[in-house]
C-alpha positions in Angstrom: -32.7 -5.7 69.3 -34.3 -5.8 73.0 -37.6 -4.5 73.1 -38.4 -2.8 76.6 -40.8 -4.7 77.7 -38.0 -7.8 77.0 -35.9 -5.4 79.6 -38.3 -4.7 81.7 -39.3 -8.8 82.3 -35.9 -9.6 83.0 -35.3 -7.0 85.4 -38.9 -8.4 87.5 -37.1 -12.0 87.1 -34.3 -10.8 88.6 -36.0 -9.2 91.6 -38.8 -12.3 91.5 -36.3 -15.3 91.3 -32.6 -13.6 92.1 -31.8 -17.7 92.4 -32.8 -18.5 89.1 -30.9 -15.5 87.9 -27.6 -16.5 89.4 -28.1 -20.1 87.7 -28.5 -18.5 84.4 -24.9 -16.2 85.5 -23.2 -19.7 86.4 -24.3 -21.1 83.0 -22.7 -17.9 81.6 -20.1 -18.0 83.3 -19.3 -21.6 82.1 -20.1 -20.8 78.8 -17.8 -17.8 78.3 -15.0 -19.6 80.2 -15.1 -16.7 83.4 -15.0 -18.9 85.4 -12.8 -16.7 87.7 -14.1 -13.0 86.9 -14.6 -11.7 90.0 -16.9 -9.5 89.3 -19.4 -12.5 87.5 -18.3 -14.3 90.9 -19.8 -11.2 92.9 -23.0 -11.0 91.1 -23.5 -14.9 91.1 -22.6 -14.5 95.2 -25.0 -11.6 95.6 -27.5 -13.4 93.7 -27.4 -16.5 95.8 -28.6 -14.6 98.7 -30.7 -11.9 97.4 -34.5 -11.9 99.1 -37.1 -12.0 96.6 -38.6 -8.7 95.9 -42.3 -8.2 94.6 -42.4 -7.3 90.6 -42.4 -3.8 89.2 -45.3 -2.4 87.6 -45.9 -1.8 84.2 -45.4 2.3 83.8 -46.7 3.3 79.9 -45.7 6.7 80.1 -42.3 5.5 81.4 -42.1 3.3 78.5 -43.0 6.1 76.1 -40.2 8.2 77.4 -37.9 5.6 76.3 -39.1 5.4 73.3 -38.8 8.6 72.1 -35.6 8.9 73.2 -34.5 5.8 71.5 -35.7 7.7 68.3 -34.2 10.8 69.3 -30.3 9.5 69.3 -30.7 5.5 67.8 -30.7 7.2 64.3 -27.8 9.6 65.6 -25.7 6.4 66.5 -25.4 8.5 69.8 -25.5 6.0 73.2 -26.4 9.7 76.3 -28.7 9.8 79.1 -28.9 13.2 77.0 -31.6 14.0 74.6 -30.1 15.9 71.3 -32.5 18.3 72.7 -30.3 18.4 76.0 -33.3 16.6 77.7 -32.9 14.4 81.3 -34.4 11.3 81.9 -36.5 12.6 84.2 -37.8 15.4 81.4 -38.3 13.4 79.1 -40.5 11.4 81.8 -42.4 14.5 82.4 -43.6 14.9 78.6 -45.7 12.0 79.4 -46.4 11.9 83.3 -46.5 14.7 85.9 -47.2 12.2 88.5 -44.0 9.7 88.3 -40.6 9.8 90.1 -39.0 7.2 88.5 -35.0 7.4 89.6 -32.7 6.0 86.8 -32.4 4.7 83.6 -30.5 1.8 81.6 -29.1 2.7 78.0 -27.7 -0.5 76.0 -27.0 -1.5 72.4 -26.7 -4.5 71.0 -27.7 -7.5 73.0 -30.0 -10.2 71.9 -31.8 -10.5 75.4 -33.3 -8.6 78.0 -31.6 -10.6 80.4 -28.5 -10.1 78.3 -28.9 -6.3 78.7 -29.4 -6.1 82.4 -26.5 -8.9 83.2 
């Protein structure tokens, strides 16, 4: 299972060292024999001439939001940007911060990696 913070490095590598990222995508890529996939081939291209961006910050009560609503539908086997409680993201985000305006969120299952979860 990917912890957040696992997420949460690989998405500052990715903005830190977009080059490095698209080596690992080429690897994969190779690996998985998709060679050809365009879209892998896009995201490998896009990669290549990314700019590096400066590293997120750490947010704790963005972090606690996600946790609660992985306890909220993980034990459901439910995969929503929807609380059972018919929460939104940014609700939930409120519970813990008044002062954030954080714009999205990434719901996954299953992968081994962060870097597995954001690719």
């Amino acid at each position: 299972m990917v912890s957040i913070k696992a997420a949460f490095d690989a998405q500052n590598l990715i903005r830190t060292q977009p080059k490095k990222v698209a080596t690992i995508i080429q690897q994969q890529m190779k690996e998985y024999k998709i060679e050809s996939n365009k879209d892998w081939k896009e995201g490998y291209t896009h990669l290549l001439s990314q700019p590096t961006l400066p590293p997120l910050k750490w947010s704790a009560p963005l972090a606690l939001a996600a946790v609660d609503h992985c306890a909220d539908i993980g034990p459901k086997n439910r995969m929503s940007h929807t609380g059972t409680d018919g929460s939104k993201f940014w609700e939930r985000v409120e519970r813990h911060s008044k002062e954030l305006h954080p714009g999205a969120e990434n719901i996954g299952v299953g992968f081994e990696s962060g870097m597995d979860f954001l690719l």
